[in-house]
N, C-alpha and C positions, 0 to 999 in steps of 0.2 A: 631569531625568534620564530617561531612555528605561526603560521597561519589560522587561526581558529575557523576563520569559515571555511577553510579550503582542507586542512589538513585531512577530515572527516570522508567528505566527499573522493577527494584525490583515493583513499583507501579503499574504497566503491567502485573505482573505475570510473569517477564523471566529475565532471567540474563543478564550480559551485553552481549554475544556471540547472544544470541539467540536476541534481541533486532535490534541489529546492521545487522543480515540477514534480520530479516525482513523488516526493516525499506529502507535499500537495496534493497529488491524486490520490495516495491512501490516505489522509486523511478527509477529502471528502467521501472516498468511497466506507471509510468506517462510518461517517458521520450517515449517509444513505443506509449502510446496513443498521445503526442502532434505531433510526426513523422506522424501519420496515419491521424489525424486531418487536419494538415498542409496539406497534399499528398492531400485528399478529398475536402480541401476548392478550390483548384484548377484544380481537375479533380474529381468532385463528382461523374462521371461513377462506381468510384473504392471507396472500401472500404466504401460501403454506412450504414453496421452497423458493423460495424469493432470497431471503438471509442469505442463506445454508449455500445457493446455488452464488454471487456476490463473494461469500467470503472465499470458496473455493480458487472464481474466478484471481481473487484479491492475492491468494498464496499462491498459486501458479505465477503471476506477474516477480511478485518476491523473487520466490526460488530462479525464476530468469535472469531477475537481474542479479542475483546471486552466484549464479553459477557463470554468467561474464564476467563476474569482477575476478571470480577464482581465477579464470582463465588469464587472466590480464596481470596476475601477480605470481 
């Protein structure tokens, strides 16, 4: 029988420990960007590339750890 926690992760390139931090850290980092989004739609004075510059950072992180996994499979 297949592992449900691990199978997922295992296809990433990371175990389940390391899977579950990361996956963790973009979800805080979405939950920070939709707080600063929100904050901006109603006082766009502030945080004018705050978002935008986060989500960037956020896809860059993705794409890295995506293109290890290629590499690894």
């Amino acid at each position: 029988m297949k592992n449900l926690f691990t199978e997922h992760p295992n296809s990433a390139g990371q175990s389940y420990t390391e899977h579950f931090w990361f996956a963790l850290t973009i979800a805080g980092t979405c939950l920070v960007i939709t707080i600063v989004a929100t904050i901006h739609s109603v006082l766009p004075m502030i945080f004018k590339n705050t978002g935008s510059t986060l989500l960037q950072q956020l896809n860059s992180k993705i794409e890295a750890r995506d293109n290890n996994s290629a590499k690894l499979n």
